[in-house]
C-alpha positions in Angstrom: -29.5 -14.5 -36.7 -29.6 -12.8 -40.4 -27.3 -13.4 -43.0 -25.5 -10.2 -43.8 -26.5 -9.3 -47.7 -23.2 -8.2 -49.1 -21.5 -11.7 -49.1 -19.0 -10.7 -51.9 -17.5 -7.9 -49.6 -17.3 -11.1 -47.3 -15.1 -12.9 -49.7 -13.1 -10.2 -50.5 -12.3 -9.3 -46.7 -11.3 -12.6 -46.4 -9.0 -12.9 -49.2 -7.3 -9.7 -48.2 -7.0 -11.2 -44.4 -5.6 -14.5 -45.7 -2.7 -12.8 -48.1 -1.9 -10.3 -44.5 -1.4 -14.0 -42.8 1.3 -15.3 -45.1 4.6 -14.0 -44.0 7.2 -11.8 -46.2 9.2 -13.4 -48.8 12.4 -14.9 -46.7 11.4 -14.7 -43.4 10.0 -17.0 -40.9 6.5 -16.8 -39.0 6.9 -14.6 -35.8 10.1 -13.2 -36.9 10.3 -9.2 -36.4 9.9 -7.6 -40.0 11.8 -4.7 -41.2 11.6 -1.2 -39.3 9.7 -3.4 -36.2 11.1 -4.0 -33.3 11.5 -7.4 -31.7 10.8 -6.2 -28.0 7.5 -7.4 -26.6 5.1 -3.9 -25.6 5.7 -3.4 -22.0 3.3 -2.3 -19.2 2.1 0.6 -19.2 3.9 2.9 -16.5 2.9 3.1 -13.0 1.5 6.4 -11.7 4.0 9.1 -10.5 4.0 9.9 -7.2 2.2 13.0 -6.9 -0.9 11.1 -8.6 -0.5 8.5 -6.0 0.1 10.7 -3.3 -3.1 13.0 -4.7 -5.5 9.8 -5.1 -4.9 8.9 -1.7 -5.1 12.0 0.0 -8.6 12.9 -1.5 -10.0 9.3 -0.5 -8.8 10.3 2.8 -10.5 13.2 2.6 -13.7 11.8 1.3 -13.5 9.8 4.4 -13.1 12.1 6.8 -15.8 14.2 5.7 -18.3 10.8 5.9 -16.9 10.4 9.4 -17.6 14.2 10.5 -21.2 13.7 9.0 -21.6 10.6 11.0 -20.0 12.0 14.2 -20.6 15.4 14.4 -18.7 18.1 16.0 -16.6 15.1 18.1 -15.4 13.7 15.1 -12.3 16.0 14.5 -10.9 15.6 18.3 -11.2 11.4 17.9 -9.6 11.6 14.8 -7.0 14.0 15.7 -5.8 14.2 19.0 -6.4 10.3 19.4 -5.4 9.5 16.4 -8.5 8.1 14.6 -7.6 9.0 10.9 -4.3 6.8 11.4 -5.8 3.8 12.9 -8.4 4.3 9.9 -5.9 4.5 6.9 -4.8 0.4 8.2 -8.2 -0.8 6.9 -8.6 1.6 4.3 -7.6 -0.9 1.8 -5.3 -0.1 -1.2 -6.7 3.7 -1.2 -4.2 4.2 1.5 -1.5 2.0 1.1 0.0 3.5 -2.2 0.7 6.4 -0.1 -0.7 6.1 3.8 0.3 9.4 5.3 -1.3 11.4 1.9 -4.1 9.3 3.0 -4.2 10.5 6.9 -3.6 13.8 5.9 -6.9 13.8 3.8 -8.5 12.4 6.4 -7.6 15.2 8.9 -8.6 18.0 6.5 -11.8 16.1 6.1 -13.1 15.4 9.7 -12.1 19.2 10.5 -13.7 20.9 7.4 -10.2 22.1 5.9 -10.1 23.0 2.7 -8.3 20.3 0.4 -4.7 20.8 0.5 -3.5 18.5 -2.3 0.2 17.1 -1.7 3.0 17.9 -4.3 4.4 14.3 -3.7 4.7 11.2 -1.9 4.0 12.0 1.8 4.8 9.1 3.5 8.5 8.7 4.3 10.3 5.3 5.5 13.7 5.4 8.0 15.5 2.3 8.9 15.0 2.0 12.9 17.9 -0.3 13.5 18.6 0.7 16.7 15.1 0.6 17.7 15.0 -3.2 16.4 18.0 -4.1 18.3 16.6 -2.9 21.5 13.5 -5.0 21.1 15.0 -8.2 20.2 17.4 -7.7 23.3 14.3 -7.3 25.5 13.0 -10.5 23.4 15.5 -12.7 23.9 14.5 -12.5 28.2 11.5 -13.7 27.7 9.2 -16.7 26.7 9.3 -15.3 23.0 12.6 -15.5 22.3 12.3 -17.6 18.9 10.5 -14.5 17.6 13.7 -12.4 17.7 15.0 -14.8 14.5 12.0 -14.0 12.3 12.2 -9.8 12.5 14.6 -8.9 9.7 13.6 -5.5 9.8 12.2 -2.3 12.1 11.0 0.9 9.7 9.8 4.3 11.0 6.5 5.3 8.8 6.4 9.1 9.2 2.1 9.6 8.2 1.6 13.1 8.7 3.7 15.4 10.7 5.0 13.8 14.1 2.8 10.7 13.9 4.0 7.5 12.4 3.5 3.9 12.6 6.1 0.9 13.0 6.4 -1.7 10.7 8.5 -4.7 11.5 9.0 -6.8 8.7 9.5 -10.7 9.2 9.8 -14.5 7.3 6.2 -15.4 8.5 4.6 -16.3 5.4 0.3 -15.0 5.5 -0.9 -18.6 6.0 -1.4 -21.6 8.9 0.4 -20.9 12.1 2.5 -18.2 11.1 -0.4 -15.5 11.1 -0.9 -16.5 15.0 3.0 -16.0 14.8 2.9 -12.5 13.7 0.0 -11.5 16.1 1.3 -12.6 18.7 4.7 -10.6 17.8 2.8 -7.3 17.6 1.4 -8.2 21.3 5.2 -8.3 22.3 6.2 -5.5 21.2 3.4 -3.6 22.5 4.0 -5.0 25.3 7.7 -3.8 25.1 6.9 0.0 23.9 6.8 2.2 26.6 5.1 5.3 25.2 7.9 7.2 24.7 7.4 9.0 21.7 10.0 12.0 21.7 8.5 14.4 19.7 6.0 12.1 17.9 3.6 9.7 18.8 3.7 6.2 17.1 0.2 4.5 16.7 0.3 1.3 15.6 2.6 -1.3 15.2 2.1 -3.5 11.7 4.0 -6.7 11.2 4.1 -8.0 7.4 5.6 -11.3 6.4 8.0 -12.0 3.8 5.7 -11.2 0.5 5.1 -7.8 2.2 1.4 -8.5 3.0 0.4 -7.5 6.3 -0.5 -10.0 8.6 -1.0 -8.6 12.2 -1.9 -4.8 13.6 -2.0 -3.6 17.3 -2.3 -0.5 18.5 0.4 1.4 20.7 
């Protein structure tokens, strides 16, 4: 490696940088000086939701469009009417989580050839399914897997895209040793204890997460 030539501009810049390190008359190192404030710099903020809800959709889309490519012309009733797009957005990775059903929606326009219809906002929407939750842990409790009923703290409705949704129940399982077998075998039970009836919307998929929110077992309904 070459010396640079100008060593006096060296010398100079170092002097300068040397006087910037000594702190102001009075006051002590790391103290705030005048006019500055004392708060560290904070994150920078998180996307707003139509981003998010944008982002997601046209991965979904992109996907779609690779599946109709791959599939052809029986793509769009697999991932429509049997609900391919939603079991998709599960593995999908963090494209679809920040907002699923912006995701499935994309997906849907995709495998059908839609043009893009890009959402205004957050798509997905959560609703507390209480009731739903009571009636499974009562059918719990009269069976084998009665334990299970103390580790579901929660049942929520995930409306994706129109009428179709998924459940999530969430749960103390933490994502390692036994308690992953734990949570799988919870989302056998309650597949086992859904009877299909949907109303006017069809649920897909039943997702358990454990206590740090990760997901830890899927099954289909």
């Amino acid at each position: 490696m070459h010396l640079p030539r100008h060593r006096p501009r060296l010398a100079i810049a170092a002097t300068m940088l040397a006087a910037l390190a000594i702190p102001a008359c009075g006051s002590e190192p790391g103290s705030p000086q005048p006019g500055k404030s004392s708060q560290r710099p904070t994150h920078a903020p998180a996307k707003d939701k139509k981003k998010v809800a944008q982002d997601a959709y046209t991965a979904g889309y992109n996907r779609g469009r690779a599946v109709r490519d791959a599939g052809g012309k029986g793509s769009p009733v697999r991932e429509v009417v049997w609900g391919g797009c939603t079991r998709r957005a599960l593995s999908a990775g963090q494209e679809a989580e920040a907002d699923r059903g912006a995701w499935v929606s994309g997906c849907l326009d995709g495998v059908s050839e839609n043009a893009k219809h890009l959402p205004s906002g957050q798509v997905t929407k959560h609703s507390n399914g209480k009731d739903l939750l009571d009636r499974f842990k009562a059918w719990l409790s009269g069976t084998d897997n009665r334990p299970m009923t103390g580790h579901v703290n929660r049942l929520t409705l995930v409306e994706l895209h129109h009428s179709d949704y998924d459940i999530e129940l969430t749960t103390d399982y933490s994502s390692t040793g036994d308690d992953r077998s734990a949570a799988t075998g919870l989302a056998q039970s309650f597949a086992k204890w859904w009877d299909g009836d949907d109303g006017d919307g069809t649920a897909w998929n039943v997702v358990v997460r454990g206590a740090d929110g990760e997901k830890l077992a899927v099954r289909n309904l």
